[in-house]
C-alpha positions as CSV (number, residue, x, y, z in Angstrom):
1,X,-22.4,-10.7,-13.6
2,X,-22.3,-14.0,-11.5
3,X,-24.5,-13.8,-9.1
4,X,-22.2,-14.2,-6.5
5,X,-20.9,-11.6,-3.9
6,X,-17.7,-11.5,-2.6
7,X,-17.7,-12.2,1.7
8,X,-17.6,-9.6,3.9
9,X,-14.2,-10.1,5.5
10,X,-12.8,-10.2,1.7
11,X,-14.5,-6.3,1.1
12,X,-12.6,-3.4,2.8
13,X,-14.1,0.0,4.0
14,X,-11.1,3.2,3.7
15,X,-11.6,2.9,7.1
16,X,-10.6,0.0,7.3
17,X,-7.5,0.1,4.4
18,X,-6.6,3.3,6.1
19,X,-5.7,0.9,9.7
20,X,-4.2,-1.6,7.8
21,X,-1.7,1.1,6.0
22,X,-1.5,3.2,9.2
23,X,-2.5,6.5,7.1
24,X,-6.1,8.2,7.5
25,X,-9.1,7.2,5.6
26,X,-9.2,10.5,4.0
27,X,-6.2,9.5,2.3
28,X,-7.3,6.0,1.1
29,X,-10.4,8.3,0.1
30,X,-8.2,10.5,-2.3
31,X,-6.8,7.7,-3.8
32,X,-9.4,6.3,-5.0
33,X,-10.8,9.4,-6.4
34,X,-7.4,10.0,-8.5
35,X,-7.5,6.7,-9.6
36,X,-4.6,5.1,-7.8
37,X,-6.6,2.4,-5.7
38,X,-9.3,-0.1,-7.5
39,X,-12.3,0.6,-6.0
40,X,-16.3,0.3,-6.3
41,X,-18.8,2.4,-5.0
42,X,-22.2,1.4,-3.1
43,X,-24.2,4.7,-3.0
44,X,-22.4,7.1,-1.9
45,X,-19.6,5.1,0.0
46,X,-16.0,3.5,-1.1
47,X,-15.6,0.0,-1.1
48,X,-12.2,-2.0,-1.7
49,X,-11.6,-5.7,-2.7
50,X,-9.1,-7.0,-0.2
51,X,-8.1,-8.8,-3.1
52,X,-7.1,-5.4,-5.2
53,X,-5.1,-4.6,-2.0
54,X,-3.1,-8.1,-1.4
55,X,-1.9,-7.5,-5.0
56,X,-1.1,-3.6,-4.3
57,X,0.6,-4.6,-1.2
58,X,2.7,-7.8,-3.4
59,X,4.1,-5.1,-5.9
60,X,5.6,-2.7,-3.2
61,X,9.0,-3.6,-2.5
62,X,10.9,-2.9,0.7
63,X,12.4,0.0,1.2
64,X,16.3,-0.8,1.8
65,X,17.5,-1.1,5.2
66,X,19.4,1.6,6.3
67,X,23.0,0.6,7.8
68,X,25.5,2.6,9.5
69,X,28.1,4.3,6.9
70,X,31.6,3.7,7.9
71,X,34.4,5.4,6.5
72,X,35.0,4.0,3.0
73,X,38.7,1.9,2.7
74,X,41.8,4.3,1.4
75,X,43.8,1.9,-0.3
76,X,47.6,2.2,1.5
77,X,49.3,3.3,-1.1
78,X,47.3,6.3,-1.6
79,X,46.8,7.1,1.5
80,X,50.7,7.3,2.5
């Protein structure tokens, strides 16, 4: 180990990952515990690199933008 410790503002509690991602820290919680979210542990609480998260957050694409579904095109001669 370095030495060095990360700052505060760059360590998340699920508390505080569970605002950002608008779900409840109980969630974040189970994540962690299935192995889904890098994580370390100090005691008995859940800490979270914002780091880990950024990267998380990078590799989730958008979901597709829903758009209003017209009728498809018939071309005419079909359609007579």
């Amino acid at each position: 180990m370095s030495g060095e410790s990360a700052p505060a503002a760059e360590i998340l509690t699920p508390a505080d990952l569970a605002r950002r991602w608008r779900v409840s820290p109980q969630s974040i919680l189970n994540e962690c515990q299935r192995g889904k979210l890098m994580h370390f542990r100090v005691g008995r609480q859940y800490r979270i690199h914002l780091r880990d998260v950024l990267m998380l957050e990078g590799e989730q694409t958008p979901a597709p933008a829903k758009t209003a579904r017209s009728r498809p095109q018939i071309p005419d001669e079909i359609g007579d």
